[in-house]
C-alpha positions in Angstrom: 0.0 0.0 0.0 1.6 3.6 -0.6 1.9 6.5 1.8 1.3 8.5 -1.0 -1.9 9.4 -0.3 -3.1 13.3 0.6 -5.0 13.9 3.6 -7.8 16.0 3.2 -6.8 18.2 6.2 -3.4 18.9 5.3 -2.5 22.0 3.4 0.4 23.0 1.6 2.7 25.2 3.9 3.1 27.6 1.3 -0.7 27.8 -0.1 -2.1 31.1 0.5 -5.8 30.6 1.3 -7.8 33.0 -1.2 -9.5 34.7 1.3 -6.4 35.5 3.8 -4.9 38.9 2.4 -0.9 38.2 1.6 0.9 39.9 4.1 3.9 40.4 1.8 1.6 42.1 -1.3 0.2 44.8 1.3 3.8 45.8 1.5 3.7 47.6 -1.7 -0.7 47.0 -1.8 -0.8 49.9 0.8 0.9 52.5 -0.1 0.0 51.9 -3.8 -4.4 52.2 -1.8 -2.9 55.2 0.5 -1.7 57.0 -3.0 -4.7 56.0 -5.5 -7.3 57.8 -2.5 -5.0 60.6 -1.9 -5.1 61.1 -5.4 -8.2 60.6 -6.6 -10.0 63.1 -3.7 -7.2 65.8 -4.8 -8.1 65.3 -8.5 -11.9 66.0 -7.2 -11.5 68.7 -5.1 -9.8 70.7 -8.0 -13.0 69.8 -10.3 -15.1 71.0 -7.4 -13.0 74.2 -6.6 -11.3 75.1 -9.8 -13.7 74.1 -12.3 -17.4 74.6 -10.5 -16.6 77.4 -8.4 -17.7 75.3 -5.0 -15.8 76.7 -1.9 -15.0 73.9 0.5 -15.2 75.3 4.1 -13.8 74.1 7.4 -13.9 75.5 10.7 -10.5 77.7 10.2 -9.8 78.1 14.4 -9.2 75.5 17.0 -12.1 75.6 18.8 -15.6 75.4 18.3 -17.2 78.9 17.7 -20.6 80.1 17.1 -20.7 81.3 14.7 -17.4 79.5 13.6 -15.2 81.4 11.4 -14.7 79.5 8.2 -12.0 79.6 5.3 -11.5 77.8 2.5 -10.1 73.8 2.7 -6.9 74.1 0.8 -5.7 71.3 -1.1 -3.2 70.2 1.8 -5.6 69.5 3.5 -7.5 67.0 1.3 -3.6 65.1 1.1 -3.3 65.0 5.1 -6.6 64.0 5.9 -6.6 61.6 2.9 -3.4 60.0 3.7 -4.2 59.7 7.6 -8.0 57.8 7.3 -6.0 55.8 4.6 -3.1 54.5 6.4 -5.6 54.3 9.1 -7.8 52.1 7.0 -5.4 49.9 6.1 -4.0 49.4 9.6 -7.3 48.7 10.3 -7.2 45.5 7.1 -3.7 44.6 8.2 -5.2 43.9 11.9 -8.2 42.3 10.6 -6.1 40.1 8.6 -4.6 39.0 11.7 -7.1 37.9 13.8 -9.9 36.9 12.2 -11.2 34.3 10.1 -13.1 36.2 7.8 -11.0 39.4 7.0 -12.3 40.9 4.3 -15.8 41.0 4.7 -15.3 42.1 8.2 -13.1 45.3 6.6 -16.0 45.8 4.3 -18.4 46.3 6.7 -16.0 47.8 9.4 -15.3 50.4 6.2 -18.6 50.7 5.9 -20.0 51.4 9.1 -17.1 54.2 9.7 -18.3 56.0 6.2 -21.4 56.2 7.5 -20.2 57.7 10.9 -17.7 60.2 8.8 -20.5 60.8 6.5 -23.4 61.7 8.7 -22.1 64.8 10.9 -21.6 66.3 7.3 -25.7 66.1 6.5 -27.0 66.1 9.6 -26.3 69.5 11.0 -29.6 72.0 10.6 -28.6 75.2 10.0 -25.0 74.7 9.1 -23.2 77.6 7.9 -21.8 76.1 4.5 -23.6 75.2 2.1 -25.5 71.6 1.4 -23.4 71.6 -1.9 -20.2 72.0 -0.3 -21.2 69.2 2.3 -22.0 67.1 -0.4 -19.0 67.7 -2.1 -16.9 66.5 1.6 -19.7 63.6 1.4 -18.4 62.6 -2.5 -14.4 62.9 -1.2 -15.4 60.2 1.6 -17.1 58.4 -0.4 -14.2 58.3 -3.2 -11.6 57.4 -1.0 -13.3 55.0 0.9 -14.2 52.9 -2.5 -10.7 53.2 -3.5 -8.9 52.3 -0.8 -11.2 49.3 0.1 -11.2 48.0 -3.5 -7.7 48.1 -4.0 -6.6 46.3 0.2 -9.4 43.7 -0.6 -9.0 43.7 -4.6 -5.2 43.5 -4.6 -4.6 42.5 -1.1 -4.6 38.7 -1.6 -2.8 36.2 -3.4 -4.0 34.7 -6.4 -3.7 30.8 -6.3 
């Protein structure tokens, strides 16, 4: 008789599962999610500032005022705050992928629950000072760079056996 035979149970050391993210790929998967967002909400800002005319406003002091005093978001600020909640996010996938079973659809709905959370303060307020355009146009920039830096951890994040 041979000892040839495969148990069932036994996996190849090397095997990636296709639905464990490849900790080596997120190496260069990351930064390659961090930049794709950071760009993509800064090429959208300038077709919302530069080429519509819409003024995105932000609370220019450090506390809360009422009224606050608001000035226009500059463009580094779109690249901070887009490179922060995307490293942030994919911390957040690289954890995930750690300890849990199921890591990608646990990011997806993780993502998805803080997008909502980011998303709602911005519609929410009655009587804000700036405008329901401009707030929708913060709401779009979440909503870009949360798509692209989800698709691309989950998309590109695993190995391909």
């Amino acid at each position: 008789m041979s000892t040839d035979t495969i148990d069932s149970n036994q996996t190849k050391p090397d095997a990636a599962s296709p639905d464990i993210p490849d900790r080596r790929r997120l190496l260069w998967v990351v930064p390659i999610a961090v930049t794709a967002a950071t760009f993509a909400n800064v090429i959208f800002y300038f077709i919302l500032t530069k080429w519509l005319g819409e003024p995105l406003l932000m609370n220019a002091t450090e506390h809360v005022h009422v009224p606050p005093v608001l000035s226009p978001m500059e463009v580094s600020n779109v690249i901070l705050v887009s490179i922060t909640f995307s490293l942030a996010a994919s911390f957040v996938y690289v954890v995930l992928s750690l300890s849990t079973q199921r890591p990608e659809r646990n990011f997806i709905i993780v993502s998805a629950v803080v997008l909502l959370v980011s998303i709602l303060p911005l519609l929410g307020v009655p009587n804000s000072p700036v405008a329901l355009s401009a707030r929708l146009g913060l709401v779009a920039m979440h909503i870009i760079g949360a798509v692209v830096v989800v698709s691309l951890l989950v998309g590109l994040g695993r190995s391909r056996v």
